[in-house]
FIMI-583098 format. One line per field, with one value per residue (C-alpha): residue number from 0; residue in one letter; chain; x, y, z. Coordinates in steps of 0.2 Angstrom, whole numbers. Each point is the difference from the previous one (the first is absolute). Layout:
N
i	(NUM	...);
aa	(A	...);
ch	(A	...);
east	(X	...);
north	(Y	...);
up	(Z	...);
END
This chain:
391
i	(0	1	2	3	4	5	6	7	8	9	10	11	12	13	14	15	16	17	18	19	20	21	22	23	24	25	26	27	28	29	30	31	32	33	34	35	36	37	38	39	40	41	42	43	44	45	46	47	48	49	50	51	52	53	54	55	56	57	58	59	60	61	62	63	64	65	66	67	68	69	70	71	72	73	74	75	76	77	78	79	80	81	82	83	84	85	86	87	88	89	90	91	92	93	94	95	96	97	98	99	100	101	102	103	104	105	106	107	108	109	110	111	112	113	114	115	116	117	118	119	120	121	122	123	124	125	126	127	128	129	130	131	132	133	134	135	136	137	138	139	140	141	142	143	144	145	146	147	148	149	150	151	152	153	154	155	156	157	158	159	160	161	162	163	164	165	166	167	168	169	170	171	172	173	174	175	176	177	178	179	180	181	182	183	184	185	186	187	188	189	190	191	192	193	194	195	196	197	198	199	200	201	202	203	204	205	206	207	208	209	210	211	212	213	214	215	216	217	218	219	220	221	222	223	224	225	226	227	228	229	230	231	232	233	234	235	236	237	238	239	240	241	242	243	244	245	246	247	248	249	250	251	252	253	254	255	256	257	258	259	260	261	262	263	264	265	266	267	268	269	270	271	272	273	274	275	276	277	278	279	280	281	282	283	284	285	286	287	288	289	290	291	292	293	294	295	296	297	298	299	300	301	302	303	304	305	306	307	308	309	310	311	312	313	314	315	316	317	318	319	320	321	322	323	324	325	326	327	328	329	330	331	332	333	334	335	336	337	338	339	340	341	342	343	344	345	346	347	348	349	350	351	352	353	354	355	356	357	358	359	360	361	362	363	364	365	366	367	368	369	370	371	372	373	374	375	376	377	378	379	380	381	382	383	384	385	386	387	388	389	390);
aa	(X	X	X	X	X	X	X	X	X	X	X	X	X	X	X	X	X	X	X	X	X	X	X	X	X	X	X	X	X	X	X	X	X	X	X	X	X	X	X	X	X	X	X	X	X	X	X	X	X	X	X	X	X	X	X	X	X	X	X	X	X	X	X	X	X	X	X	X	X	X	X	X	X	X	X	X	X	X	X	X	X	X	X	X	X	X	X	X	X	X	X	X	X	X	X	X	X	X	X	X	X	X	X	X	X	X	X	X	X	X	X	X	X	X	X	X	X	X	X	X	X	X	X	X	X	X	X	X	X	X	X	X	X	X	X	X	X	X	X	X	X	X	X	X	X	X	X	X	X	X	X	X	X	X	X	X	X	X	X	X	X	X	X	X	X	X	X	X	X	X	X	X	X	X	X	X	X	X	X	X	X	X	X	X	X	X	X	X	X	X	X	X	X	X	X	X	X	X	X	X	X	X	X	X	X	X	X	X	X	X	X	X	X	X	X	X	X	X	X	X	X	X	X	X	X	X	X	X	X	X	X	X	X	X	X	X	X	X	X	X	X	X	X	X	X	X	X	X	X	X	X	X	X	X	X	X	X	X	X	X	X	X	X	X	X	X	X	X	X	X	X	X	X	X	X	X	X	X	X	X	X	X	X	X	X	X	X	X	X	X	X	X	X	X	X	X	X	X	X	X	X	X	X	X	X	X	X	X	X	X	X	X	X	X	X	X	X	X	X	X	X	X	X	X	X	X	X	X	X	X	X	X	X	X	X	X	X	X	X	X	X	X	X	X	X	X	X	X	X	X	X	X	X	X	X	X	X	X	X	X	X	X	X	X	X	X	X	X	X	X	X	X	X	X	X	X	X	X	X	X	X	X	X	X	X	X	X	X	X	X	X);
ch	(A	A	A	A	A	A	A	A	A	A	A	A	A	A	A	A	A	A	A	A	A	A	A	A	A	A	A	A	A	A	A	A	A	A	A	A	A	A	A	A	A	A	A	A	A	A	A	A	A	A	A	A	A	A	A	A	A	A	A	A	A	A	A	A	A	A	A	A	A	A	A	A	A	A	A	A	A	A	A	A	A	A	A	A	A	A	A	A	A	A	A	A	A	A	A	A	A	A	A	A	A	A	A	A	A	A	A	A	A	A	A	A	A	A	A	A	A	A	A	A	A	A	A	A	A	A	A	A	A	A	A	A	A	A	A	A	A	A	A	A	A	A	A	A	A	A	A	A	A	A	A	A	A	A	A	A	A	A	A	A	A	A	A	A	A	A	A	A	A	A	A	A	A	A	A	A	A	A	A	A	A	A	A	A	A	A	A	A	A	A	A	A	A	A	A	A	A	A	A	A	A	A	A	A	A	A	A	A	A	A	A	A	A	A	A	A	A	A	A	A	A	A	A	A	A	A	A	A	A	A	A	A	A	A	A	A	A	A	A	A	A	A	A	A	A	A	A	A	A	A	A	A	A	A	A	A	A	A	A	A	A	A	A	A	A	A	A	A	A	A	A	A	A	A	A	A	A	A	A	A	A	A	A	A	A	A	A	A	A	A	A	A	A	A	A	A	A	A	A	A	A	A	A	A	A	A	A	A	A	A	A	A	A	A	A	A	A	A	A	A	A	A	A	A	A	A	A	A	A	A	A	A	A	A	A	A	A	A	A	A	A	A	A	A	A	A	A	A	A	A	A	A	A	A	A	A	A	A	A	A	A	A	A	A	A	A	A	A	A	A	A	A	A	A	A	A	A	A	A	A	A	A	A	A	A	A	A	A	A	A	A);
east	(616	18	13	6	16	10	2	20	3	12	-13	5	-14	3	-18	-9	-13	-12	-15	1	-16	-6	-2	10	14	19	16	14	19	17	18	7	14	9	19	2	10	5	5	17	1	-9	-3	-3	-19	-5	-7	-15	1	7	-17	-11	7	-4	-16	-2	9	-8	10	-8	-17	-6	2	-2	-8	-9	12	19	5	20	0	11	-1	-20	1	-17	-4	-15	-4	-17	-15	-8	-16	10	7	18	9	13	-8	-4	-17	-4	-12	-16	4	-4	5	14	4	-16	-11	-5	-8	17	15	15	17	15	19	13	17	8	10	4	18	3	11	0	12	8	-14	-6	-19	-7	-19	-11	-4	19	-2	-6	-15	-1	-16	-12	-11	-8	4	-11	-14	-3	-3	-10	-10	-7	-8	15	-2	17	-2	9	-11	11	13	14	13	15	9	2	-15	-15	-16	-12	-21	-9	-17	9	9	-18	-11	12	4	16	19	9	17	7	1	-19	-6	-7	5	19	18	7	4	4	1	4	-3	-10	-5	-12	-14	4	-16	-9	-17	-6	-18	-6	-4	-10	9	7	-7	13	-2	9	10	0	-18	-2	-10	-2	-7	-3	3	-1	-1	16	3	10	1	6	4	-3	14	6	8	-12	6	18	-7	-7	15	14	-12	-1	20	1	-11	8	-11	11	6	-7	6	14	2	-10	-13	-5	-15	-7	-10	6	-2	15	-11	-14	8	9	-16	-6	12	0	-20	4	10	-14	-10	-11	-2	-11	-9	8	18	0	13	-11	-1	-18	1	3	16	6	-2	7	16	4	-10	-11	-10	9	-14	-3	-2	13	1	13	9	-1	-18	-2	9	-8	-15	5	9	-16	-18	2	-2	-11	-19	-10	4	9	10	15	6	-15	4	17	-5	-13	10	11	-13	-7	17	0	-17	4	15	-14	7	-14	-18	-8	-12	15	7	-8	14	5	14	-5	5	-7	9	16	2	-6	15	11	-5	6	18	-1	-2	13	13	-2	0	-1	1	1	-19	-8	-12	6	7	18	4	7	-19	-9	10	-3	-19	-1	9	-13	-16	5	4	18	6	6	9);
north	(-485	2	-2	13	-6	-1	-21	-3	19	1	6	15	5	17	1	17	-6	14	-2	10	11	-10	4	-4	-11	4	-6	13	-4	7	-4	3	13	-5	8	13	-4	5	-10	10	-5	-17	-5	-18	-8	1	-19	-6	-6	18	10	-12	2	18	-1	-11	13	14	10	-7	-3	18	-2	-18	-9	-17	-9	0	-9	-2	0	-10	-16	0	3	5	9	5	12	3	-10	6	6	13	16	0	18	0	17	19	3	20	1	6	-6	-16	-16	-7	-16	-4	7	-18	-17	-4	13	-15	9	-10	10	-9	-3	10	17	8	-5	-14	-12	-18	-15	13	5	16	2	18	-4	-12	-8	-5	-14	-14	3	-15	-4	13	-11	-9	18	7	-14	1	17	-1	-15	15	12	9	1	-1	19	14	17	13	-11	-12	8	0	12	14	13	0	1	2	4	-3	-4	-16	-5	-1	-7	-12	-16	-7	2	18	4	9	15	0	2	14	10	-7	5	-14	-6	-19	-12	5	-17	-13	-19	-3	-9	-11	-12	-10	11	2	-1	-10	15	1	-3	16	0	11	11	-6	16	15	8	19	10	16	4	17	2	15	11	-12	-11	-18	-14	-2	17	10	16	9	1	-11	-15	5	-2	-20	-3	6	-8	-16	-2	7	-18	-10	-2	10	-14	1	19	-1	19	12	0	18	9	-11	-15	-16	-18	-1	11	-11	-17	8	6	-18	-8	13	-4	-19	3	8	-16	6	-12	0	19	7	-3	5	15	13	10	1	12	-12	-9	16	8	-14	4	19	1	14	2	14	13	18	8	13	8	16	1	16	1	-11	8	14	-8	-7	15	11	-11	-5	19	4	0	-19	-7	14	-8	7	-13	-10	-16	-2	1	-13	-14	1	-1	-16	-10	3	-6	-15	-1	0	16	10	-1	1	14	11	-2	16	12	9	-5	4	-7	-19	0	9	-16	-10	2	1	-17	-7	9	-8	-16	2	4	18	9	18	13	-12	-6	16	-5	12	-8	-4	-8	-14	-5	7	-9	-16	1	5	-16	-9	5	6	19	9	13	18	15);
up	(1090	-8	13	13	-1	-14	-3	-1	8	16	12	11	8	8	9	0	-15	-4	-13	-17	-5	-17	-17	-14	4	-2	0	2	-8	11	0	17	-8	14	-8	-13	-13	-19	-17	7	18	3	16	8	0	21	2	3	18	5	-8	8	17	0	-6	16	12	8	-12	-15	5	-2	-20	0	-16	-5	-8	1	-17	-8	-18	-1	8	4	19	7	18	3	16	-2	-6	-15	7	11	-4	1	-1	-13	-7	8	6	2	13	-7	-17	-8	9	-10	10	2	-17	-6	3	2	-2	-3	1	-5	2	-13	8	-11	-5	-18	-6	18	-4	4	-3	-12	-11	0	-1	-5	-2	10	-15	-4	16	-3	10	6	10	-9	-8	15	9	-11	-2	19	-1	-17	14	9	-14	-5	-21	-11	-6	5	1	1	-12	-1	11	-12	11	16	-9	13	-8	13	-1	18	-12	-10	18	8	-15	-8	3	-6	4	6	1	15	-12	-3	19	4	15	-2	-7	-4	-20	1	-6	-17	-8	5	-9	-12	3	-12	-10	14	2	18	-8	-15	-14	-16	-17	-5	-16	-6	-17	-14	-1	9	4	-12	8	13	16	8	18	9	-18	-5	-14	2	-11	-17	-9	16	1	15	18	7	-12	6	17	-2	-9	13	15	-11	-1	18	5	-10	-13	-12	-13	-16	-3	-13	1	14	7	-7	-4	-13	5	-12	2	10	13	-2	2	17	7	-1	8	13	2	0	15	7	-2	-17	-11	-15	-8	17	-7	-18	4	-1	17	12	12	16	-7	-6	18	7	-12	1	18	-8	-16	-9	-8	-7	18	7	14	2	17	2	-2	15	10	0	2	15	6	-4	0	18	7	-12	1	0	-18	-8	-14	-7	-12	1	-14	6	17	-3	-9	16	9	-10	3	20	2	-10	12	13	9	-6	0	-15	4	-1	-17	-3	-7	13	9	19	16	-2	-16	9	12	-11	-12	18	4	-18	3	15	-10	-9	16	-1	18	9	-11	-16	4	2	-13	-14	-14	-6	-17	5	10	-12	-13	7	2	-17	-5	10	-5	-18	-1	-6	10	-6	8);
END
């Protein structure tokens, strides 16, 4: 069994251990973000010693994490063993449980603010310290399941990017900015992994040059000669996870080798090797990307709206925009607030709260989680189960 403690950490054991749920193991990356400060008005880097005695106060505990670490000299605390849930994140009641939705859920909070300045150096990014200690920081928690991938991306700065499906199916590391259920954007930046493998992995077996061909998903083209807004799409998300760098010019709506050669890097850091990283898209790693497969399917606000304000007074069944109705139907049963014997095409009463419960997911309340759509719900379950919306 790999070790509860961290070996070499400053063990501050806080008590209140609690087990996690299981699944797919996690690691999640924060900076305390203790000051705010600008490139205009730095402000001086809190120490080590002064973080790590709130986490241990009754103040602190609330919000307390695994692992306290300072880039910059290597100091290590850790509060909690790693089996625990620590609390570092929000957990909505009823919703999924963030600090404990894994084998292990391994929160680490990097002593660090954007633009804090120490011994007269000013350091903008996390990655501009020396990061001294990551390596074994990261081995110990690579020790206990946690793979060298990021799901939702390499955070490369304060855009969230959040899909509770990836956050409860993946394995791998999330930013602060990818949990779901929470607000916050850090840390912005965060170490590479850097060339040690957790796990031995077949050769790569590599292509000699980029692989030429297309693969439909969802009634879309990718790969090599594909055209549209969809291959703007994989290109903006590939930069946005760091995986932009073999774009001279773009990305834009023509796939090229450029595209290629990112999208294989991208699935390399997703563990691929082989066929499974030639560049060209499958419809896993792509969702894992964009956090929904884009397609053909619209669905006009309006419509279901007045489905929702009509169908539920109306007689059993009665439909009065039926399709639409039934592709929204379709994503909140794969949301699980809906059973499936109801994706009928009317938008009735189960359907009503259904669609209550998932604004109520997203942090809507009263009159804003009545169950009749607004765009900016109804946008967002389209971008996760693969429709557009319309007015």
């Amino acid at each position: 069994m790999p070790d509860l403690w961290m070996p070499g950490a400053e063990i501050h054991d806080i008590g209140d251990h609690a087990p996690t749920d299981g699944g797919p193991p996690k690691g999640i990356a924060h900076i305390t973000w203790d000051r705010n400060a600008t490139a205009q008005k730095p402000a001086d880097w809190v120490p080590f010693d002064d973080l790590v005695s709130y986490f241990t106060s009754s103040g602190g505990r609330p919000t307390a994490p695994h692992i306290v670490w300072d880039p910059f000299s290597g100091r290590i605390a850790q509060l909690y063993p790693a089996d625990s849930r620590s609390k570092s994140v929000m957990d909505l009641p009823g919703g999924t449980r963030t600090n404990r939705a894994g084998a292990v859920v391994i929160q680490i909070e990097a002593v660090f603010f954007p633009f804090c300045r120490k011994d007269g150096t000013v350091y903008p990014r996390l990655v501009d310290t020396p990061c001294a200690g990551w390596d074994r920081l990261r081995a110990w928690v690579a020790s206990w399941g946690v793979p060298d991938v990021w799901p939702m991306g390499v955070p490369v700065d304060f855009t969230p990017h959040r899909d509770e499906h990836t956050w409860e199916t993946a394995a791998g590391w999330y930013a602060h900015g990818h949990v779901p259920e929470n607000d916050h954007t850090d840390p912005g930046s965060w170490p590479a992994f850097g060339n040690t493998p957790t796990t031995p992995t077949e050769p790569t077996n590599e292509p000699p040059q980029p692989a030429r061909y297309r693969t439909t998903i969802n009634g879309l083209e990718y790969g090599y000669g594909a055209h549209g807004d969809q291959v703007t799409a994989v290109g903006e998300a590939l930069v946005r996870a760091g995986y932009g760098g073999h774009y001279q010019q773009g990305p834009g709506p023509d796939w090229t080798d450029a595209d290629t050669l990112n999208y294989r890097a991208y699935q390399q850091g997703l563990g691929y090797t082989g066929a499974d990283a030639d560049g060209v898209p499958g419809e896993t790693s792509l969702r894992q990307l964009l956090g929904y497969l884009p397609g053909t399917r619209t669905v006009s606000l309006a419509h279901v709206v007045a489905a929702a304000r009509t169908d539920p007074g109306a007689e059993q069944g009665h439909q009065t925009y039926g399709s639409e109705a039934r592709i929204v139907e379709q994503a909140l049963a794969d949301e699980g607030l809906l059973d499936g014997q109801w994706v009928d095409g009317s938008f009735g009463t189960r359907t009503l709260n259904a669609y209550a419960a998932w604004q109520r997911r997203l942090g809507y309340a009263g009159r804003d989680a009545d169950g009749v759509p607004g765009r900016s719900s109804l946008v967002r379950l389209g971008q996760a189960h693969g429709f557009a919306v319309t007015d």
